[in-house]
GULO-114594 format. One record per residue (C-alpha): residue number from 0; chain; y, z, x. Coordinates in steps of 0.001 Angstrom, whole numbers. Example, Ala and Ser with C-alpha at 12.3 -4.5 7.8 and 13.67 -1.06 7.14 Angstrom:
// GULO-114594
0	A	-4500	7800	12300
1	A	-1060	7140	13670
//
This chain:
// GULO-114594
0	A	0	0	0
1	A	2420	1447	2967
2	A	1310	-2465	4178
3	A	2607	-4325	1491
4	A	6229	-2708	1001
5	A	6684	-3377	4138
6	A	6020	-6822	3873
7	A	8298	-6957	742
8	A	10997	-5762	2744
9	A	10255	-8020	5711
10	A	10665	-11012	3320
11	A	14020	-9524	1539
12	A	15667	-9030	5230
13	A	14491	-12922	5479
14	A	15781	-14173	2352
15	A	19596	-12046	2762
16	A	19531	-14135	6484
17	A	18987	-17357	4106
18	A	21110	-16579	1255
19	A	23877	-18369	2418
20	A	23720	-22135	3204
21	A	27160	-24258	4189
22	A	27762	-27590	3539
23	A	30032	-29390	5845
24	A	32001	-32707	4024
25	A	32645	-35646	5745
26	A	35643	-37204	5168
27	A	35133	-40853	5887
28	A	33840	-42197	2241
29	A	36392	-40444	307
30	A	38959	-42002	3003
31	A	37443	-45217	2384
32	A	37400	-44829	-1564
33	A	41143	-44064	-1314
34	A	41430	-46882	216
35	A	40149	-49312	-1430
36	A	41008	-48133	-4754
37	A	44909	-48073	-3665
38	A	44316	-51678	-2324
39	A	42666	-52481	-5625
40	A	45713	-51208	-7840
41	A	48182	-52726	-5383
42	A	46593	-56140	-6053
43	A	46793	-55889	-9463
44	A	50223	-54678	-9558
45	A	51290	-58160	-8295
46	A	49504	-60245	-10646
47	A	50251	-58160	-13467
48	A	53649	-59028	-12577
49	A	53176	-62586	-11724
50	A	51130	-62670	-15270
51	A	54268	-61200	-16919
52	A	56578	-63876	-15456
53	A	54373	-66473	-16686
54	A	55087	-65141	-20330
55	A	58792	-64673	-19299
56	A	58266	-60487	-19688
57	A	60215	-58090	-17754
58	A	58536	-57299	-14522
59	A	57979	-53602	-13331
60	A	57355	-52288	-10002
61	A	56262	-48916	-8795
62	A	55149	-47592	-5776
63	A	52456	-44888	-4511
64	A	54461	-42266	-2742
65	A	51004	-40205	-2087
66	A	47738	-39790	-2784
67	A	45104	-37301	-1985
68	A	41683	-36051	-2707
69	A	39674	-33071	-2456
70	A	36388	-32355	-2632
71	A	34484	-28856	-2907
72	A	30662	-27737	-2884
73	A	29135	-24270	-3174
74	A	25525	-23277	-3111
75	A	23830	-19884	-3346
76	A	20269	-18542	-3374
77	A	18943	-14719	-3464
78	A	15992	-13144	-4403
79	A	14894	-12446	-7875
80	A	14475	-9311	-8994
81	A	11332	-7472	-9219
82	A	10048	-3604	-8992
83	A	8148	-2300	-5967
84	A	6177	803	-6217
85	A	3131	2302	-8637
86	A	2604	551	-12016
87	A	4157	1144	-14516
88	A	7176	-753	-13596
89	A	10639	186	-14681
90	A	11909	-863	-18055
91	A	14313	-3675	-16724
92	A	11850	-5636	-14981
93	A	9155	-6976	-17584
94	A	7998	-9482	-15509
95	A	6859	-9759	-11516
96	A	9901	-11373	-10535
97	A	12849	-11788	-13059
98	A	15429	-14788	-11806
99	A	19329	-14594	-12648
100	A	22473	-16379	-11787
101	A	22758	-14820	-8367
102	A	19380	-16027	-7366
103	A	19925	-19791	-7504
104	A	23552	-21024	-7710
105	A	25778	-23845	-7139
106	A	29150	-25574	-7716
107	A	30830	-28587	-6926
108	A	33933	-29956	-8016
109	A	36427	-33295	-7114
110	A	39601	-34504	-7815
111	A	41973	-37088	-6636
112	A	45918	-37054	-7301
113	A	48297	-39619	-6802
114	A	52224	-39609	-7011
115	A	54166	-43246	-8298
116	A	57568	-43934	-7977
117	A	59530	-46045	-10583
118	A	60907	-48642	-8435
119	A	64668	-48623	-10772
120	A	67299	-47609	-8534
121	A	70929	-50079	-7766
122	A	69506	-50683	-4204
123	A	65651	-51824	-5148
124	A	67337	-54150	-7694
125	A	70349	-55010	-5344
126	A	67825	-56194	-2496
127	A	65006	-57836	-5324
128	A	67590	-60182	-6416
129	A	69061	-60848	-3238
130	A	68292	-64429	-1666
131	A	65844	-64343	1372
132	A	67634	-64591	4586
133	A	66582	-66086	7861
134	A	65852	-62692	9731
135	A	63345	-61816	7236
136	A	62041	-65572	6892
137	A	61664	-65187	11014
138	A	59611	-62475	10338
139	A	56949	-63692	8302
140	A	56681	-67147	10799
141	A	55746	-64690	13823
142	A	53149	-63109	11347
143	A	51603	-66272	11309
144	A	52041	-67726	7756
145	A	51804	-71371	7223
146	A	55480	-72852	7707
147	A	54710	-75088	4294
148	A	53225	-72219	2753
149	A	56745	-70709	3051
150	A	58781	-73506	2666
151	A	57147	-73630	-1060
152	A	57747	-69853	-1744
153	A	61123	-69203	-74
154	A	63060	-72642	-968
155	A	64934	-72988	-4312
156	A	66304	-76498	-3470
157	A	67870	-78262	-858
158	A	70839	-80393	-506
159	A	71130	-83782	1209
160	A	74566	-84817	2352
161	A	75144	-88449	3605
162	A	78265	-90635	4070
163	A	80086	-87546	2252
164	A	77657	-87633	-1251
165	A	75585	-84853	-1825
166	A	72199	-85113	-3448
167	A	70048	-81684	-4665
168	A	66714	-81750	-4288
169	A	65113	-78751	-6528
170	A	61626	-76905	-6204
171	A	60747	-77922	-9399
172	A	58004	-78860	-10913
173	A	59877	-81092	-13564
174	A	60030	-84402	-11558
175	A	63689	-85013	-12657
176	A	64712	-82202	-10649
177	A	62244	-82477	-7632
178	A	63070	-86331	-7215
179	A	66456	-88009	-6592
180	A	67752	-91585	-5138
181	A	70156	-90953	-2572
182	A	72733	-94219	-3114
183	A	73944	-93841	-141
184	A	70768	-93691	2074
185	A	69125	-96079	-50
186	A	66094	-94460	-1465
187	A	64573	-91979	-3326
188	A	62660	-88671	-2570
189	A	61140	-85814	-3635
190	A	60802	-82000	-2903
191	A	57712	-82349	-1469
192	A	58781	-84616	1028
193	A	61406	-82861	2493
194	A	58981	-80057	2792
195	A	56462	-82576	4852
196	A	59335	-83812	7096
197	A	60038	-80303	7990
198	A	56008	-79375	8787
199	A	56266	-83008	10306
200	A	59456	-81949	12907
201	A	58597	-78351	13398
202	A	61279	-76686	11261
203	A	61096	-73288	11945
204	A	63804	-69847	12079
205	A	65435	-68795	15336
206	A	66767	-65062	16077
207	A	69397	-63924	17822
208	A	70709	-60147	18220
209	A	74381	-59567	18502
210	A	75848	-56480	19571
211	A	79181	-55314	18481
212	A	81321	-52391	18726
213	A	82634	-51093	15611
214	A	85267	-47487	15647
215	A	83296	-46330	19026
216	A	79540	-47259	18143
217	A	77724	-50027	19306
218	A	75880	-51717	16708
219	A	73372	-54685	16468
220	A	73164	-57192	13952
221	A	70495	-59918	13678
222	A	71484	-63448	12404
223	A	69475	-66550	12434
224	A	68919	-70498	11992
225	A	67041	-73233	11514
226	A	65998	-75015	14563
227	A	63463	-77493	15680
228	A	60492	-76766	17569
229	A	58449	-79440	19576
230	A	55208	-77222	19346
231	A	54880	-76819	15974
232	A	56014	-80025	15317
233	A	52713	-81470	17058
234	A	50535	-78968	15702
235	A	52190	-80404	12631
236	A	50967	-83984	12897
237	A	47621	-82674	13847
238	A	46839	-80764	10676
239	A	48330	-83599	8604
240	A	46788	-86466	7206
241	A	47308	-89669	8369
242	A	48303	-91532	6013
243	A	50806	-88741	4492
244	A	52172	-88491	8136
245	A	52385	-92294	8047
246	A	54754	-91934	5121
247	A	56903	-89064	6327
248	A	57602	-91165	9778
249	A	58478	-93805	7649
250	A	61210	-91587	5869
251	A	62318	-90003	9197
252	A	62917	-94161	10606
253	A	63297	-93134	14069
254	A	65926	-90359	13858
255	A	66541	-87359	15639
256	A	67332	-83949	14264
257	A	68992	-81209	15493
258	A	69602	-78266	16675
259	A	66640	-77628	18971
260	A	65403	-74123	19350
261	A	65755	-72542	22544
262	A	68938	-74549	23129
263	A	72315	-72608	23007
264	A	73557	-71045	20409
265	A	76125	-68619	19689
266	A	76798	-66879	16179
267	A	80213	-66021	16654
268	A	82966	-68357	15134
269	A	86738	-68021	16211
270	A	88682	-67492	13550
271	A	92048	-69806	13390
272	A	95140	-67591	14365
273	A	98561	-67356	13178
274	A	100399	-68677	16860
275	A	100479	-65073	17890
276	A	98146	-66046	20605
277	A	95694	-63205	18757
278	A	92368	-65027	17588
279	A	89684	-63017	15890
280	A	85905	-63332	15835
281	A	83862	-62770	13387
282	A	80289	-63419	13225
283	A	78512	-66089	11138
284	A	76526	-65435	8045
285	A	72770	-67542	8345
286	A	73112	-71245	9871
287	A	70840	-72542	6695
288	A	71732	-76042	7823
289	A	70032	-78738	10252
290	A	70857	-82445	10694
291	A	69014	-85507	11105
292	A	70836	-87987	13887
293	A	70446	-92168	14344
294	A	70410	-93163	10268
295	A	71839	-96147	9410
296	A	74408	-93837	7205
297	A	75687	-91779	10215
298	A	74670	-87737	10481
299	A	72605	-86394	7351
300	A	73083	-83054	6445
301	A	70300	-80705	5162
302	A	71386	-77555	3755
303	A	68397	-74541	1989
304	A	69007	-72542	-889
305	A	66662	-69477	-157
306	A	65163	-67502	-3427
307	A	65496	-64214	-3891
308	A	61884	-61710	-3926
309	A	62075	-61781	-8160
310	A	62494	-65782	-7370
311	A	59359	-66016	-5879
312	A	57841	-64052	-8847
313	A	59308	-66073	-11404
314	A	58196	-69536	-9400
315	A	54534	-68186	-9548
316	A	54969	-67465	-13115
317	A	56177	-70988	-14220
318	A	52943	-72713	-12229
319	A	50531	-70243	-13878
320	A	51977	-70907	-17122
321	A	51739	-74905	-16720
322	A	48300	-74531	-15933
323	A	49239	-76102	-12796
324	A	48382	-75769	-9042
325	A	51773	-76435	-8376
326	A	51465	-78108	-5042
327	A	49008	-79270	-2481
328	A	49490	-78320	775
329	A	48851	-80830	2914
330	A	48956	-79264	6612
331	A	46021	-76797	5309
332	A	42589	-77190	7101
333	A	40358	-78821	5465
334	A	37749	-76104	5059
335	A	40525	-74357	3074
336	A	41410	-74532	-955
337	A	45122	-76481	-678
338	A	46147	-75334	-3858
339	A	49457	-73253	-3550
340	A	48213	-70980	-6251
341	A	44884	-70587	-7774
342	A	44764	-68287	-10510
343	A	42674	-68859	-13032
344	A	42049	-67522	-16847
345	A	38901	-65932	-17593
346	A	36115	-64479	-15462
347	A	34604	-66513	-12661
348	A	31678	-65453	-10698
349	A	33298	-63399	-8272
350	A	37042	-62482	-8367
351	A	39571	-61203	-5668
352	A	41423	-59705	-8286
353	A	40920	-59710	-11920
354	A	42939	-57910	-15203
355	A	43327	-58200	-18910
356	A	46986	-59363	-20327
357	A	47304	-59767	-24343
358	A	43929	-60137	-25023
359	A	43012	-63187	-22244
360	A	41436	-62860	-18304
361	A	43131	-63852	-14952
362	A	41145	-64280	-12098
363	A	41995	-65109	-8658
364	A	38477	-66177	-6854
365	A	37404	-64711	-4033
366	A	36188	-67535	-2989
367	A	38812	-71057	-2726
368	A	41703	-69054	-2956
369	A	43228	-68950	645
370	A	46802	-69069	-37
371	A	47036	-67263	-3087
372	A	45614	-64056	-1321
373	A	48015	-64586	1684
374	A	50546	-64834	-1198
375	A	49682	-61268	-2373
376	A	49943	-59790	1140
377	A	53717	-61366	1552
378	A	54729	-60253	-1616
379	A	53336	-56785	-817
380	A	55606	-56973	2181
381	A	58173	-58210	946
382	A	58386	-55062	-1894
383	A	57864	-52874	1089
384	A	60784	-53977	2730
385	A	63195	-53723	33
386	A	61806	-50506	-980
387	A	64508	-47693	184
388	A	63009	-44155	1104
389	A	65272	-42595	-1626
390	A	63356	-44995	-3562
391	A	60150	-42871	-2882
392	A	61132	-39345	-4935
393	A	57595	-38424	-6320
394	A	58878	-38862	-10229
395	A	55789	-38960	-12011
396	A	52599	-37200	-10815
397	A	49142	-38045	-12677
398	A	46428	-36112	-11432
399	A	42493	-37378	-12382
400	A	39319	-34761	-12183
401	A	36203	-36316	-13135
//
């Protein structure tokens, strides 16, 4: 008997060592869930609002300011209770071993919280509406974008001045507006075309930082232009077609264009003075101008009208609400989709991004649909950018606990 209590007791010592059992959480799947669920509602954000534009709605942005997840686990275990010593056994204990809450426990628990900001303030709006200027433009060519691909978003229209008549050219896609006949150069063109002569001559943005005092502090300012650029220009008769590039060299004729990047350039213009021997600089706004040299009508004179962000938006909107691709970009590789924007309605097999707006599907595919997912990632930088920290004040916090 003096045997087997001490046995008992042997095993109780053993179980209070194993009572208590730790778990230890690894952080890398909720990280990864965060992620790709934040990456998920971004996505959808911007065709939602693309979607919207299409049925000329108001768009709406907002903006994570945080989110955050946590994740806890318990676990207990204990020995039943039971009665050691001569029969009969104490009133409480009816059974050998009686089990209870504290012998076998546990307790888990998860929840994820996110804060959005309404994306309303003077400033957001301010820099939304405001056209797209070169600095900006420069930054998205270094990021690699296609130079068509952002000719097409960024370009409202551009102007052709020759012999003193000026002819607009708009990104349209009603042909009335895209095409014009020039009377004084002799022949019409389209939008299009004026974007393949600039993939065809290596358009492209140049930077240059100024530094100015102004009361006592030294500031810098960033202003840019449209120059030419013999590298891109071949890389842009190697991706082209040849018979399209056939056609643009016959609308070039021979000419030159100017200015070439790299070449001089200085973004400070003398104002004229009043004879007091006293005249002031000031800087330039964006050179959105280049020139084509040797036509039979003397200098031409190209001048871009930029869009704004909400531009862009509302461009997108109008193709997906044609049912058109828009455009078909004509420097893309050939293993690529050369539609300019491929959304379309319904469910496909497999969708980049998918949502539900008055009762009918959008899809964008994940497969075929090169440029329209590079399209979402410049948007999404392009909000980020005009997004001001003030702009971040955690307004509305939802808070989810499955």
């Amino acid at each position: 008997m003096a045997s087997r209590a001490c046995g008992v007791l042997a095993g109780a010592l053993a179980a209070g060592v194993l009572s208590a059992c730790a778990v230890v959480d690894t952080v890398d799947p909720r990280y990864d869930t965060v992620n790709r669920a934040a990456a998920k509602a971004r996505n959808e954000a911007i065709l939602l609002n693309i979607v919207r534009a299409s049925h000329n709605e108001p768009l709406n942005f907002v903006v994570f300011s945080r989110v955050s997840g946590t994740t806890s686990v318990g676990a207990g275990a204990g020995l039943p209770n039971f009665g050691v010593g001569p029969a009969p056994l104490v009133s409480t204990v009816n059974r050998q071993f009686l089990f209870g809450s504290s012998t076998l426990s546990g307790s888990t628990s998860a929840n994820n919280s996110f804060d959005i900001s309404l994306l309303e303030s003077k400033d957001f709006y301010t820099a939304l509406l405001s056209p797209v200027d070169l600095p900006t433009l420069n930054y998205f060519v270094r990021q690699g974008y296609s130079h068509e691909l952002l000719f097409w978003l960024f370009t409202e229209s551009v102007e052709e001045t020759a012999g003193g008549v000026t002819v607009g050219y708009q990104n349209s896609l009603d042909p009335n507006k895209a095409c014009r006949f020039h009377p004084v150069l002799g022949r019409e063109k389209c939008f299009n075309d004026l974007v393949d002569i600039a993939v065809l001559t290596g358009l492209t943005v140049e930077v240059v930082t100024v530094e100015k005092t102004l009361s006592t502090r030294l500031i810098s300012q960033i202003h840019g232009r449209f120059c030419f650029d013999r590298v891109l220009s071949g890389n842009g008769q190697a991706d082209m077609a040849d018979q399209r590039k056939a056609e643009v060299r016959g609308l070039l004729a021979g000419t030159r264009h100017a200015p070439l990047c790299k070449t001089p350039w200085n973004p400070i213009a003398r104002v004229a003075g009043r004879g007091d021997g006293n005249t002031p600089e000031v800087l330039k706004t964006d050179t959105l101008e280049f020139r084509l040299l040797g036509t039979r009508a003397g200098p031409v004179t190209y001048r871009i009208v930029t869009r704004s962000t909400f531009g862009i938006y509302q461009y997108l909107g109008q193709l997906l609400a044609r049912d058109q691709a828009g455009t078909i970009l004509t420097a893309a590789p050939a293993y690529e989709d050369k539609q300019l924007l491929n959304i379309i309605r319904g469910y496909g097999p497999g969708c980049f991004v998918d949502l539900s707006f008055h009762g009918q599907s959008y899809c964008v595919p994940e497969q075929g649909a090169e440029s329209t997912k590079r399209i979402f990632g410049l948007l999404a930088q392009l909000l980020a950018l005009k997004t001001q920290a003030g702009d971040l004040a955690i307004t509305p916090s939802v808070r989810v606990t499955p």
